[in-house]
N, C-alpha and C positions, 0 to 999 in steps of 0.2 A: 371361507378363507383357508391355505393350502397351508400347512405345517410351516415351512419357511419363512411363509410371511407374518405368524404367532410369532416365530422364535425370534423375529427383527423388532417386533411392535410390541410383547409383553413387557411390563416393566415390574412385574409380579415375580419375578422368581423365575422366570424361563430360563435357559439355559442362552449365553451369547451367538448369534452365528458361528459356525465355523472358522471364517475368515478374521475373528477376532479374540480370536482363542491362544494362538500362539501370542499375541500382544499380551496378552492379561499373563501368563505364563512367565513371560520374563522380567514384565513391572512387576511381579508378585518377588521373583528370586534375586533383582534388583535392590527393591524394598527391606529385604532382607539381610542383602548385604548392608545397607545403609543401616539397619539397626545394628549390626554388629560393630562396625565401622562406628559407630553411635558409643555403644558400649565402649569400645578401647578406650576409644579418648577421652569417655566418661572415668575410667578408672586413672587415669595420666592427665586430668585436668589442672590438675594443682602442681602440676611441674612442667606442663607444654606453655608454649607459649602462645597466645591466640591466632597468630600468623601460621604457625608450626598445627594447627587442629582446621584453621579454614583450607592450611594447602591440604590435608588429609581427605577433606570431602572435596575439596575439589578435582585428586585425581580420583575418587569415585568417579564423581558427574560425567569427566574424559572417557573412564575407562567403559562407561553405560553407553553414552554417546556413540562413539567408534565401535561398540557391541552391535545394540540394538536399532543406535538410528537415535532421531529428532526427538519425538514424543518420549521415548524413556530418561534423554537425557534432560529433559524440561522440568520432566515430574522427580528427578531426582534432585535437581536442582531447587525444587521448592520445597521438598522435602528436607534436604540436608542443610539449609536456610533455617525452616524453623526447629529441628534439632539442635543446631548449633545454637541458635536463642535460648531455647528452652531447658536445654540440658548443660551446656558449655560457659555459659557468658552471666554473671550474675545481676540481678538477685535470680538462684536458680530455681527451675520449674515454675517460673513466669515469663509472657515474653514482652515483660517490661525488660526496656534499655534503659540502665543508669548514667552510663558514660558515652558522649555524644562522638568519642572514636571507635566506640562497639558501633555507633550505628553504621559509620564507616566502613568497619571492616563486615560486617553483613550486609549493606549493599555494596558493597563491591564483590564481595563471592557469590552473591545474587546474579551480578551483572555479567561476572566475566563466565559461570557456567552455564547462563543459557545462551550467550555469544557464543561459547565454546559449542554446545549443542549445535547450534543455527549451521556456524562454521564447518564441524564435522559433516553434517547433513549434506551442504551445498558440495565438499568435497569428494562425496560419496556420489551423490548423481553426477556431477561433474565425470567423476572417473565412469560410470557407470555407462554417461551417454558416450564418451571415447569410446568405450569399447564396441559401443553398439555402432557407432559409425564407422571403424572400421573392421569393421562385419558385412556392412553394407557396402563399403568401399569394396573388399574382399569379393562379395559376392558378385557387382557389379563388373569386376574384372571378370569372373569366372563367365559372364554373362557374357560380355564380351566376344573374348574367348571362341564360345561356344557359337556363338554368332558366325564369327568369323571362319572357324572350321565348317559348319554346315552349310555355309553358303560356300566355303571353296567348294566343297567336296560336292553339289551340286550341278557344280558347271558341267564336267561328264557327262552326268545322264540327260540335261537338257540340250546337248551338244548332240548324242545321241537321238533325242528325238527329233531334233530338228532335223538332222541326215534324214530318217525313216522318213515324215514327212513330206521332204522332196523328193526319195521313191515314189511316196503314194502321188505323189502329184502327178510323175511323169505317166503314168498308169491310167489317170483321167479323172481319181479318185477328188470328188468332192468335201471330204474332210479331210483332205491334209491342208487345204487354208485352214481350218479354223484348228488343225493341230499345230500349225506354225503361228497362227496368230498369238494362242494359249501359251505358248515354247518361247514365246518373245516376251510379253508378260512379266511370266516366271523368270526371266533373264532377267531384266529389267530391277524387278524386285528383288532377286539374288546381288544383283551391282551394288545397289541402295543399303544390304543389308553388310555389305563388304565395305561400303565407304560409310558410314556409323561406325563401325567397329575401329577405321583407321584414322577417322577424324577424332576416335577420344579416345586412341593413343596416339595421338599428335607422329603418326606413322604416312600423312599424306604429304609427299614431297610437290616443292611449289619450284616454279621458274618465272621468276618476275620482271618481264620485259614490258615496255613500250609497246601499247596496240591500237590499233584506232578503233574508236565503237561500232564506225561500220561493220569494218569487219566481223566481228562477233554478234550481231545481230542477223549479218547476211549467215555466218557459220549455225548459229541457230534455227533458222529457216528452214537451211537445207538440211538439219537433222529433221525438222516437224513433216519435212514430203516423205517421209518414210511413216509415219501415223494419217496420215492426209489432210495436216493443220497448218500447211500454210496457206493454202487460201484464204484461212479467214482471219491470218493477222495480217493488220495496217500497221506501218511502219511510219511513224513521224520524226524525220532528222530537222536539223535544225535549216528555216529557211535560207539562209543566207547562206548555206554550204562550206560553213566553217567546220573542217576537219577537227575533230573528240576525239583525244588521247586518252590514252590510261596507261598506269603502270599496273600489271597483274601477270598471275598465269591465264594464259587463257584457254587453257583444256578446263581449268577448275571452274572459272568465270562462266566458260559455255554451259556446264554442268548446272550451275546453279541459273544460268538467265533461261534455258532448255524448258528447268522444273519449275520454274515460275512461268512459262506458257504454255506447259501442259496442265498445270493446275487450274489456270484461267481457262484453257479450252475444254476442261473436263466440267467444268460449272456453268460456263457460257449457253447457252440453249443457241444448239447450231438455228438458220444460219448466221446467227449474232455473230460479228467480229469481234477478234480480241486486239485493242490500240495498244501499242508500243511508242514513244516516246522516248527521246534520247535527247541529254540534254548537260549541260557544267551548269555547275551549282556550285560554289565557289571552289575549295577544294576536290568535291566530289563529282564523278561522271556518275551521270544517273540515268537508269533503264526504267523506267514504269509500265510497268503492265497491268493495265486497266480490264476488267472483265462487267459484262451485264448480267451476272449470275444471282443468284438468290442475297449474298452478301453474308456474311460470318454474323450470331448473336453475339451481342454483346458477352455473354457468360466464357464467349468460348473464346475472344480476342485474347487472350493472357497466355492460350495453352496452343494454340494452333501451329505455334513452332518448337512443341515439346516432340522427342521422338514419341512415334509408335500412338502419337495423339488421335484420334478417328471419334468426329461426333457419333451420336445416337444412328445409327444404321436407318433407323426409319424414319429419319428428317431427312430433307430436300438439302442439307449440304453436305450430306456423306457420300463420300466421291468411289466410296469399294476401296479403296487402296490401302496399303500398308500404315500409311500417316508419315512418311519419312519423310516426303518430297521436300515440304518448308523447310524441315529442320537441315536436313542436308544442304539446302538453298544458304539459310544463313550460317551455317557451319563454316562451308566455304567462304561466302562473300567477309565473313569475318576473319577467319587467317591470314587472309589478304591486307588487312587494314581497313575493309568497309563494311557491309550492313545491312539485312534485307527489312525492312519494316511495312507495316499495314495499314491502310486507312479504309476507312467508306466510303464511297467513292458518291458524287453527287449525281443524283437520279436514278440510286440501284447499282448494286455492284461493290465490288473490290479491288484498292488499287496496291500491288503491292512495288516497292523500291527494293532495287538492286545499287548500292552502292560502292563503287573502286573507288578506290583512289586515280586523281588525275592528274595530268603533266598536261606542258608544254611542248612547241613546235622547238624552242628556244634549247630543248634539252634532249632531242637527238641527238644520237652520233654524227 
């Protein structure tokens, strides 16, 4: 057994931990006062009045309290309890009660200093955790911040390389595809790290018109033939060809239906397609993007659209990426008024909803 673990387990005379050294130090200079405090009012007994000796030890217990914290003020309080019995309150130096409003006024100086304690305590963490949140509120700005500067400051040099690139291209050079492809990437996750930063400071400006879902699934599409993933999404509108409105922006809307079909096409095992669905649901225009990929653990449904969230690297559903994609997804579909949510999709897979708000034919211009 290693010396520390003596000094926690002997009950012989060891010396206490370290860690409980300063306690015993001020219940000892506490104590002390409380015998002094003891003493006055022993000498000024016969002319205080017993209201006028319990408020005495009671602003002890206060002033131990707001000192040291909980535990000093408890033990003060049991302590300045049977002082008062046994020195103050006759018959003296017994702590027989003769009169049944002595017993009164010691529990009540009982009750109200270790309420008092209790009370101090809670208002000491109370303040203690304020400050520490905003500390973290504080720092998450700076985080922010800093986010947001390095991914400006960013754009330059992958601006730059992307030019070089198509030098090397013209040239016949076979790694400038894969130095453009790496240069888009990094773009990409530069955007992501710039729209995080603007969406929690409510710095993303919105324009909320009337759109119809077509549209924005066809505008979607035609962003995927740039990665070469529209082939493999099916698009299901509704059979009967009833034109789906929505009220939204739809630069932001494309944004987040975009990163729910590249999520799905990044988990999907080509050449699986990924189904889209479009659909009113009563209030809400809804996009479903259904995937045949591995499917989310349950452990990890709660956190998948936290920023910067990324499973275990060596599971089958870490996709390499930053983690922003979801949270981004519902950042936006949320300012808007609607919703990205998850499910498990039946026979393998995940299906996640994109939610606007909808309108009517009835409420064009």
């Amino acid at each position: 057994m290693d010396t520390g673990s003596r000094l926690e387990a002997d009950p012989l005379g060891m010396p206490d931990p370290p860690r409980n050294r300063p306690l015993r130090r001020a219940l000892l200079v506490w104590l002390i006062l409380a015998a002094g405090v003891t003493g006055i009012l022993w000498l000024f007994r016969g002319t205080l009045d017993k209201a006028h000796m319990a408020l005495g030890f009671l602003l002890l217990v206060l002033a131990g309290s707001t000192r040291e914290g909980r535990i000093v003020g408890l033990v003060l309080s049991v302590v300045c309890f049977l002082s008062f019995n046994f020195f103050l309150l006759p018959p003296f130096y017994t702590f027989a009660v003769l009169e049944p409003l002595d017993w009164w006024v010691l529990i009540a100086f009982l009750t109200t200093g270790m309420v008092a304690a209790q009370m101090f305590y809670r208002a000491q963490r109370a303040a203690a955790l304020a400050e520490r949140v905003e500390a973290l509120k504080d720092a998450d700005r700076l985080k922010d911040a800093l986010l947001a500067s390095v991914s400006h400051d960013l754009r330059t040099p992958l601006t730059s390389i992307r030019a070089t690139a198509a030098e090397l291209k013209e040239t016949g050079d076979e790694r400038a595809a894969i130095i453009e492809e790496e240069a888009d990437r990094l773009n990409r996750m530069v955007s992501d790290l710039l729209d995080i930063s603007r969406i929690r400071a409510n710095a993303i400006p919105l324009d909320l018109e009337i759109n119809a879902a077509e549209d924005l699934v066809g505008a979607a599409l035609a962003q995927l033939r740039g990665v070469n993933g529209e082939a493999r999404v099916q698009v299901q509108l509704p059979a009967d060809g009833t034109l789906l409105l929505g009220r939204f922006d739809f630069v932001q809307a494309l944004r987040a239906l975009v990163n729910l079909l590249e999520n799905a096409l990044r988990h999907s095992p080509p050449p699986v397609p990924v189904q889209v669905e479009v659909a009113r649901d009563g209030p809400s225009l809804v996009f479903r993007v259904m995937d045949r990929g591995p499917g989310i653990p349950a452990d990890h449904r709660d956190r998948i659209f936290e920023p910067f969230f990324r499973p275990d690297p060596r599971t089958k559903t870490s996709s390499g990426g930053v983690g922003l994609g979801l949270a981004i997804a519902r950042s936006l579909a949320e300012i808007q008024g609607g919703e990205v949510t998850f499910g498990p999709r039946e026979g393998g897979g995940s299906t996640f909803e994109l939610r606007l708000p909808a309108t009517d034919l009835e409420e064009l211009p």
